[in-house]
C-alpha positions in Angstrom: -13.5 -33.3 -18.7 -13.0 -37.0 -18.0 -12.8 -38.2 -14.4 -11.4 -41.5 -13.6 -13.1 -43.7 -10.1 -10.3 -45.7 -9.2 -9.5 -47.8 -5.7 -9.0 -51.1 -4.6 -11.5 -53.8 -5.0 -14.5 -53.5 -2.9 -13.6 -49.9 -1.6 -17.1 -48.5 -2.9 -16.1 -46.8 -6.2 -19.2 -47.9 -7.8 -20.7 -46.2 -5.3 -19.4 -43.2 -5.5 -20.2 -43.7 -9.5 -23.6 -43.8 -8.8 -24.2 -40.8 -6.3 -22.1 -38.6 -8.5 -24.4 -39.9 -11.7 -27.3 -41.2 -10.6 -26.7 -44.0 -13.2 -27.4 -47.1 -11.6 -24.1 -49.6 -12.6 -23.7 -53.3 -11.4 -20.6 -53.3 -9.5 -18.0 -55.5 -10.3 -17.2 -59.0 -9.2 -14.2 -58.2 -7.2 -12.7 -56.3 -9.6 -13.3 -57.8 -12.4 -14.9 -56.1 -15.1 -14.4 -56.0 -19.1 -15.3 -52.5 -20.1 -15.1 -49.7 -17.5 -19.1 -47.3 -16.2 -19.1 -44.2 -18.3 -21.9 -41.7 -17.7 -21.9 -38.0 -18.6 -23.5 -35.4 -16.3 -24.4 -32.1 -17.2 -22.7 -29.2 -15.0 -25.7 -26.8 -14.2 -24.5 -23.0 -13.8 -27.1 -20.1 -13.9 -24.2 -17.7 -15.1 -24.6 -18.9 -18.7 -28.4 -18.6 -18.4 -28.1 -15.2 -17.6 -25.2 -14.3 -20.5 -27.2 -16.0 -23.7 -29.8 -13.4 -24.0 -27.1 -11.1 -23.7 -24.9 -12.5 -26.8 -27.8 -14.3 -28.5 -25.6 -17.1 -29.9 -26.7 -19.5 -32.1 -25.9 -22.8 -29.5 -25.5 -23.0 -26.0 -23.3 -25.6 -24.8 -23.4 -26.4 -21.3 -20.2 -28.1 -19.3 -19.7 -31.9 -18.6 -18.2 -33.7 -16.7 -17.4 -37.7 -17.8 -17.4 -39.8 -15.2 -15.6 -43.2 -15.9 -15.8 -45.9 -13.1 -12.5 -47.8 -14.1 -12.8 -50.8 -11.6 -9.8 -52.5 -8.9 -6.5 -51.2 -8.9 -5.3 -54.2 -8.6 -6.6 -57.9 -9.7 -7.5 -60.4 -6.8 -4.8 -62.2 -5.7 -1.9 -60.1 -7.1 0.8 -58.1 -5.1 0.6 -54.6 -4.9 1.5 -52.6 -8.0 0.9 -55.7 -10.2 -2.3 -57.4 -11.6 -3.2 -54.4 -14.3 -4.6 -55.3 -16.9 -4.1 -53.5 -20.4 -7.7 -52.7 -21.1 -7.2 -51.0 -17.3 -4.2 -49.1 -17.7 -5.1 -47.6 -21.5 -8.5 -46.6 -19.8 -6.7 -44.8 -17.3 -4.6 -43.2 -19.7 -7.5 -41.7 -21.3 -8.6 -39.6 -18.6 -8.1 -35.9 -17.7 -7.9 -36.8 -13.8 -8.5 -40.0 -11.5 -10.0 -39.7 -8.2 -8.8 -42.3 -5.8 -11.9 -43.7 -3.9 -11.0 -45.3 -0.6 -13.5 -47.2 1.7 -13.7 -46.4 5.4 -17.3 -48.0 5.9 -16.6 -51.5 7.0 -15.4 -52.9 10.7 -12.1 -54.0 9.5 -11.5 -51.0 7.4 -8.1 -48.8 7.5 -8.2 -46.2 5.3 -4.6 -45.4 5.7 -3.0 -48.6 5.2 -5.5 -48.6 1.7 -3.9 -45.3 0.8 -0.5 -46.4 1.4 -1.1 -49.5 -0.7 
């Protein structure tokens, strides 16, 4: 499964990236970035541990989960809904889910108003 970080600039999705990963990734420069953070983390579940001496298969296969850090919604300077780039929006069409990170850490932050946009 692919999961897609997205949010407006500066609203922490790399780090969100990083504590669900523990891949360090240099954030972006206001959302700019070329190439979106992939990093694949392995979904621990002692279920399966207990069920391959059981079936004695030849592979075990553990889940995944894909995390892809995508970048800014939106492009500085541009008005809401515009600003995507193409390398963006096919990246975001190649994900099973996006997860909409929205900051509430800052003074001057309003997490609705950032939902709403």
């Amino acid at each position: 499964m692919q999961i897609g970080l997205i949010g407006l600039p500066l609203s922490g999705k790399s780090t969100v990236f990083q504590a669900l990963t523990g891949v360090r990734a240099a954030p972006a420069s206001y959302g700019r970035r070329d190439e979106p953070h992939v990093a694949v983390v392995r979904v621990p579940d002692d279920r399966l541990e207990r069920l391959v001496p059981l079936f004695n298969p030849q592979r075990t296969v553990h889940a995944s989960v894909e995390f892809v850090d995508l970048g800014a919604l939106r492009t500085p300077g541009a008005e809401p809904g515009e600003g995507f780039s193409p390398s963006f929006l096919a990246a975001t069409r190649n994900v099973d889910a996006l997860a909409l990170v929205v900051g509430a850490y800052l003074p001057d932050s309003d997490p609705k108003r950032d939902l709403e946009e």
